[in-house]
Phi, psi and omega in degrees: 000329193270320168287346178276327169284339177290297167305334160290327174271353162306330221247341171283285209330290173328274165343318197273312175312304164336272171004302162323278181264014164303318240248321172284308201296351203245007188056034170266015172276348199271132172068039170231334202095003189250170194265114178303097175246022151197132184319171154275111197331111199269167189272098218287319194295019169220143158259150216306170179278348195303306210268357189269133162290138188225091219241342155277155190258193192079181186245037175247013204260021125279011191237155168294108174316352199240288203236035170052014192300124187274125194309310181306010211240311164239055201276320171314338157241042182248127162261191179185156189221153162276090191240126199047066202046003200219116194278132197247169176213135205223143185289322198232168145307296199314311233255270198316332184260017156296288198307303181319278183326339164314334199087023184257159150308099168246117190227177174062040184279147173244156180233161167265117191289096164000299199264345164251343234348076177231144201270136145291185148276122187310309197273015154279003207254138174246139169321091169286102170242099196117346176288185241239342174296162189269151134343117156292121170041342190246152194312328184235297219284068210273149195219107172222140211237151156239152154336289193234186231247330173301322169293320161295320188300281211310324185305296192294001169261338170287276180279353183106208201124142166220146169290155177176143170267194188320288181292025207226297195305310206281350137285315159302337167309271190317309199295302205258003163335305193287309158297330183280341217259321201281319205291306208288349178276322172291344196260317176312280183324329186289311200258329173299318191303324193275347163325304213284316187298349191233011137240038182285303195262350195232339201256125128311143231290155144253107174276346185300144169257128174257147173267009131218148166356286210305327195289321162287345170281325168310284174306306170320306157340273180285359154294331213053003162328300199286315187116182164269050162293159199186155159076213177297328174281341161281307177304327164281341168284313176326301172275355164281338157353294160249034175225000178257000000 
């Protein structure tokens, strides 16, 4: 009998730990009483904000000027440029050859180096294209650059890959723009709709109009209209904002 108590309260024990962890994988924990005892899957492409160089100003200069992505977030693939005279910082490549296709002058690019993560000169950057690590804004093809070239080897054997430099990466960029651009557009729209519901429910009304994400994700910050919205629910209010 006693092994049969054992084994049934084992067997509660368990049912509840499921339980637990349905309920952290599904963000139900916050406000049920239960205690988060397993992370959430981390995000490789992101570092703490203390360690992100953050090298454009204002008061929008954590988010990516082109699609508002908050840089520390994906910072392992963040570049940055001179574009019109005025330095900008991007989650991604895709984001950089957006901006280059605007037609603005972009000289001076930088990458984030991997192994200091501290930005270099892109054409001083040697290239990971293809591992196995996730993708920034582009549909498949992932890009993540090192200082040196052992570091790069060493990435790709670990994760897969072909070594390649800056202009080699910045093509294949270029190549697959229009497709990542298709992608990225279904993914937005998917996320301004789930916007609207949650500044429908979290938000004072905002009459301002913005010219890009990032410039509505700033405001919605320092208004505080939103409340202490953070994270993905910012990014989605964010694009209905500026899409409605």
């Amino acid at each position: 009998m006693k092994i049969l108590k054992m084994i049934l309260v084992a067997a509660a024990i368990a049912t509840i730990g499921v339980g637990i962890a349905q309920a952290d994988g599904m963000g139900m924990h916050k406000g049920t009483g239960m205690k988060k005892h397993l992370k959430m899957p981390k995000n490789y492409r992101a570092v703490p904000f203390a360690k992100a160089q953050i090298l454009q100003k204002g008061k929008n200069k954590m988010f990516c000027t082109r699609c508002g992505m908050t840089l520390p977030m994906f910072y392992r693939t963040n570049h940055a440029a001179t574009v019109d005279g005025k330095v900008k910082q991007f989650c991604s490549m895709y984001c950089l050859v957006e901006e280059m296709n605007s037609g603005k002058k972009v000289t001076n690019v930088k990458v984030v180096d991997n192994t200091t993560l501290k930005f270099i000169d892109a054409d001083k950057a040697f290239y990971a294209v293809g591992s196995s690590k996730p993708a920034t804004m582009a549909k498949k093809i992932s890009k993540y650059a090192f200082g040196t070239k052992k570091a790069a080897d060493d990435f790709a054997k670990k994760f897969g890959g072909k070594v390649m430099s800056y202009a080699d990466a910045l093509k294949i960029a270029q190549r697959d723009f229009e497709s990542d651009t298709k992608a990225k557009k279904m993914r937005q729209a998917k996320a301004a709709k789930m916007g609207e519901k949650i500044y429908n429910k979290k938000c004072k009304p905002i009459d301002q109009k913005f010219a890009n994400v990032a410039d509505a994700k700033a405001y919605i910050k320092h208004s505080g209209v939103c409340g202490d919205i953070k994270g993905k629910p910012l990014q989605m209010i964010g694009l209905y904002l500026l899409n409605r």
